[in-house]
N, C-alpha and C positions, 0 to 999 in steps of 0.2 A: 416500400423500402428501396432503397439504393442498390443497382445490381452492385459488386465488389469491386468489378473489372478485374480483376486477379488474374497474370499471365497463368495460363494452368498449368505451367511446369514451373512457378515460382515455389524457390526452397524453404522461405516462409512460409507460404500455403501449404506447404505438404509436413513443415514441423507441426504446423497447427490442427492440420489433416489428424495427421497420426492422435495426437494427443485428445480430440476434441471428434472428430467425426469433421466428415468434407461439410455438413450444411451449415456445423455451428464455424467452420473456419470461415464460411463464405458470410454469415452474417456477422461476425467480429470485424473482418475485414469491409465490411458494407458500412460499420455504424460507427467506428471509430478510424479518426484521422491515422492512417498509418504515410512516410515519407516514401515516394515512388522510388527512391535508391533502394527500397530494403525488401521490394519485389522486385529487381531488376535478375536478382541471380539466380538460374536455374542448375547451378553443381550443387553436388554429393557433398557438398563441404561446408558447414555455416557456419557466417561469422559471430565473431561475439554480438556484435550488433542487433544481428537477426535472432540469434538465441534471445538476448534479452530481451526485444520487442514482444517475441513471441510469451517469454513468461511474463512480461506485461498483460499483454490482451486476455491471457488466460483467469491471471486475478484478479484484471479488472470485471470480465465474466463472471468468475466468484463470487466478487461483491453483489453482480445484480443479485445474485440467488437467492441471495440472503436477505438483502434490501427493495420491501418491494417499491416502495414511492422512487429510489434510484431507477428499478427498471419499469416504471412508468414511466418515469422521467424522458430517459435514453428508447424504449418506444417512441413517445410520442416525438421527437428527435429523426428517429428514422422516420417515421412517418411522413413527416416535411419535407424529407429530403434531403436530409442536413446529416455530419457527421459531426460525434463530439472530439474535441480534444484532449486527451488523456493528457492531464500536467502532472500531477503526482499522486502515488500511491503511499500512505504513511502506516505506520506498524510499531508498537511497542516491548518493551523486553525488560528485564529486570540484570541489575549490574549485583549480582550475587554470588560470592564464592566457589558455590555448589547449586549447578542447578542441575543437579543427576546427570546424564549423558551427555547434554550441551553445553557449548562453550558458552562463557557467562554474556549477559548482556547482548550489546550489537555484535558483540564476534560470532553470535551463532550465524548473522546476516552477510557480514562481510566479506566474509571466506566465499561468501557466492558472487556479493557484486563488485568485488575488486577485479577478479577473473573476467566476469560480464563485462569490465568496460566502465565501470561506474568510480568517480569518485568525489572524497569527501571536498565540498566547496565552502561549507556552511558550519560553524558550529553557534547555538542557541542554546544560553542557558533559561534552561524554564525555573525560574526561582522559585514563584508562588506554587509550583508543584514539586520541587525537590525532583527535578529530571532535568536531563540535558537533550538537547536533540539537534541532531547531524544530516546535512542535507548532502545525497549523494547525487552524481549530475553523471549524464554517460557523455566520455569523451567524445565520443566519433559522431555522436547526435545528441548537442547538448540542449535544442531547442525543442526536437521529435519524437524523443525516447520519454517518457516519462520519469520522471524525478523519485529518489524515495526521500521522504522523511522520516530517520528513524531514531526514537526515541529512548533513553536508557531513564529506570529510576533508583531512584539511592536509595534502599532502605536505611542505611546508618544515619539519616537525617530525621526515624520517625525514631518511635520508643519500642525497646525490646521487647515488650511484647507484638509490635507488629513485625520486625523482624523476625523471630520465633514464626509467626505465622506465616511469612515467606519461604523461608526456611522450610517448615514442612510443605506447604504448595507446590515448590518448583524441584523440590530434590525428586520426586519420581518422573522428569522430564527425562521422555528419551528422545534419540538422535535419530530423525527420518534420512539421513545419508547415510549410506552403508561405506565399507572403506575404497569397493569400486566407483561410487561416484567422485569421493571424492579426491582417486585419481585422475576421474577426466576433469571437473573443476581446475586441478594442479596444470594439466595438460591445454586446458583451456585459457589459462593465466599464462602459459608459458608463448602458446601460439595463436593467440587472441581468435581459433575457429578450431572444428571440433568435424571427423566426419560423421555425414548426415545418419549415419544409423547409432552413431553413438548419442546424437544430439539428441534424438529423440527419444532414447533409454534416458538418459537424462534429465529431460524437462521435464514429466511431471515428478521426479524425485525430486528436484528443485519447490516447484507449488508446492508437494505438500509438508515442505519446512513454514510454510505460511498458514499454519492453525493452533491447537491447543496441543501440547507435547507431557502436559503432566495430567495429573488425575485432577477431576472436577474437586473443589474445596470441599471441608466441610462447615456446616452453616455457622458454625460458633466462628471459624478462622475466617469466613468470608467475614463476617458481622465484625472483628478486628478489624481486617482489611480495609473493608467501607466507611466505618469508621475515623480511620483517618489518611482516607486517599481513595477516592473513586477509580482513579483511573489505575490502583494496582489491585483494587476490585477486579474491575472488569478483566485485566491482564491475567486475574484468578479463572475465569468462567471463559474468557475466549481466547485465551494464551495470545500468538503470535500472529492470529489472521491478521487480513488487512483491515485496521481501527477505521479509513473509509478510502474513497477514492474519490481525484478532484476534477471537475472538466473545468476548461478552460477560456472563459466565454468574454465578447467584446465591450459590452456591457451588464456589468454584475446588477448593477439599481433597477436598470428597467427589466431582467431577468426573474430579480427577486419580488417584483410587485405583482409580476406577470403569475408567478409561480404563487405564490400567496391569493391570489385572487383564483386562481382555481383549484383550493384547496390543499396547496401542501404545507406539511408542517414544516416551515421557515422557521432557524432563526430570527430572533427578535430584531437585531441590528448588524451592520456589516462591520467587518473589526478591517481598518487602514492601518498602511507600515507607518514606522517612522517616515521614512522617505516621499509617501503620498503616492508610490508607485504600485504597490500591492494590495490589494482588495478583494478582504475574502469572507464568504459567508457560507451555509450550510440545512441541509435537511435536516431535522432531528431523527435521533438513531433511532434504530427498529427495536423493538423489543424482542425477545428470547426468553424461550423458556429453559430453565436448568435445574436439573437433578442434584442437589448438593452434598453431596456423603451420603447419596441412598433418600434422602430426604423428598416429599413430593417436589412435581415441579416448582418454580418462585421464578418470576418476571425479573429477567435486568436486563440493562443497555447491550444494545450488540452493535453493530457497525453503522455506519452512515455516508453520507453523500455529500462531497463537497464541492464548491465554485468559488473560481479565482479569476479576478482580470489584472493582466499586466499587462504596464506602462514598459517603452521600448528608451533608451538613455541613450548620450554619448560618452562613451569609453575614453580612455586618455590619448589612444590611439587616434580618437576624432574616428571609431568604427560606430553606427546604431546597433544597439544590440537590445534583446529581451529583456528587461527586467528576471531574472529567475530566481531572484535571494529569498528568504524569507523573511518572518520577522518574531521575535519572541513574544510578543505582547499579544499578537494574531490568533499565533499558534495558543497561546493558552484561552484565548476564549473561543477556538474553536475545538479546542479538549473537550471546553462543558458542555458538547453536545451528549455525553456518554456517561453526563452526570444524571442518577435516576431523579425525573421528578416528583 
């Protein structure tokens, strides 16, 4: 594996320290590309930047846990030598009235990454899913920080009876920030850094707004759900985690044959933007087992791994710059990885 090189008094490292233990900070920073400016600082003070990176690498950690062919993947990665590039992490929510303690929709999201430094560059309507989805980019590293894509869905587009069964699902959602974080959030919007002991009382309150906040369904309301919308199924069974996380690689084609020939479960095809600058494919999702209103366990889709290559343009500026848009048509065939088969 890669030593990290991590100045030892970097204030990333010691947020990551705190949250995570010094060996898993020194291997997140070993395996994933982090930008050298965001270990340069060793004050008491972190900027939004560093916060955000930090809750980055945290749930991209997450995902492996949960996904094992992802952390083969990102082993075998470190293995080589190699670090991956975290492009984006994406997440789903439902745009409903009431969803018990949380604010409806992407606002239970935003009130974190507006403050973080993040904003909306992108909006995607996902038609064929009755979702919309919002790409947020962070100012101050719009190329190194990882992206969220996050998705809202519209119940008023199915039929009342799936409605009703949202409805009872997400009304017993409570709120994993209490009202002191989310005056340092306000504080951290207001002065884009946050001191370091407060930073670290805060970040993992921050993660864990990233999981399931209401009670597991039950199987008659899942079996509605499923019925007509996988992806507010699985929204049922793994609420708000990260749906997958994406690395960033220079060639997707020869990546995906590479990976297919030694066994992982690929996607069947790579979905291209309109534009011909985006290109993205995926693992298929892990499975999970869940308890549904007391019910024995029952197998469904949980998270997955995603890979994207971008093409670099000229701006009107006459600047090169990344590719970072998305694209709708992408996004919704990389949904069906979390479609059960």
């Amino acid at each position: 594996m890669l030593p990290s090189m991590v100045p030892p008094a970097s204030t990333l490292f010691g947020l990551l320290a705190a949250a995570c233990g010094e060996p898993a900070a020194h291997r997140l920073l070993a395996v994933v590309h982090v930008n050298s400016r965001l270990l340069e600082n060793d004050s008491a003070v972190v900027s939004r930047a560093e916060l955000a990176e930090a809750l980055n690498l945290l749930l991209f950690d997450g995902l492996l846990g949960v996904v094992p062919d992802a952390a083969r993947y990102v082993g075998e990665v470190a293995a080589a030598g190699a670090r991956v590039v975290f492009d984006h992490g994406a997440l789903r929510t439902v745009l409903w009235p009431s969803c018990g303690a949380l604010p409806p929709g992407e606002a239970a999201f935003t009130r974190l990454l507006g403050p973080l430094g993040f904003r909306c560059t992108g909006t995607y309507p996902l038609t064929r899913l009755r979702m919309t989805g919002r790409a947020y980019t962070h100012a101050d590293f719009p190329e190194d920080i990882a992206q969220y894509f996050v998705s809202e869905l519209h119940p008023e587009a199915f039929s009342p009876p799936f409605q009703a069964a949202v409805g009872r699902v997400v009304a017993s959602s409570i709120d994993p920030l209490a009202p002191a974080d989310l005056t340092r959030i306000e504080r951290l919007g207001r002065d884009h850094c946050l001191p370091l002991a407060q930073a670290v009382e805060l970040l993992p309150r921050m993660v864990r707004c990233f999981g399931r906040h209401h009670e597991l369904p039950v199987v008659a309301d899942y079996e509605i759900l499923l019925a007509e919308s996988a992806e507010m199924a699985w929204i049922s069974t793994e609420g708000n985690a990260f749906n997958h996380a994406t690395d960033r690689v220079p060639d997707l084609q020869a990546l995906a044959e590479a990976l297919r020939a030694r066994g992982y479960p690929m996607k069947d095809s790579i979905e291209i933007s309109r534009s011909g600058r985006v290109r993205q494919t995926a693992l298929r999702a892990a499975t999970v087992l869940r308890s549904l209103g007391g019910a024995p366990p029952r197998a469904v889709p949980g998270s997955f791994y995603e890979f994207i290559s971008r093409d670099s343009y000229i701006d009107d500026a006459g600047q090169r710059r990344l590719d970072l848009a998305f694209d709708a048509s992408n996004a919704t065939g990389i949904f069906k990885m979390t479609v059960a088969s």
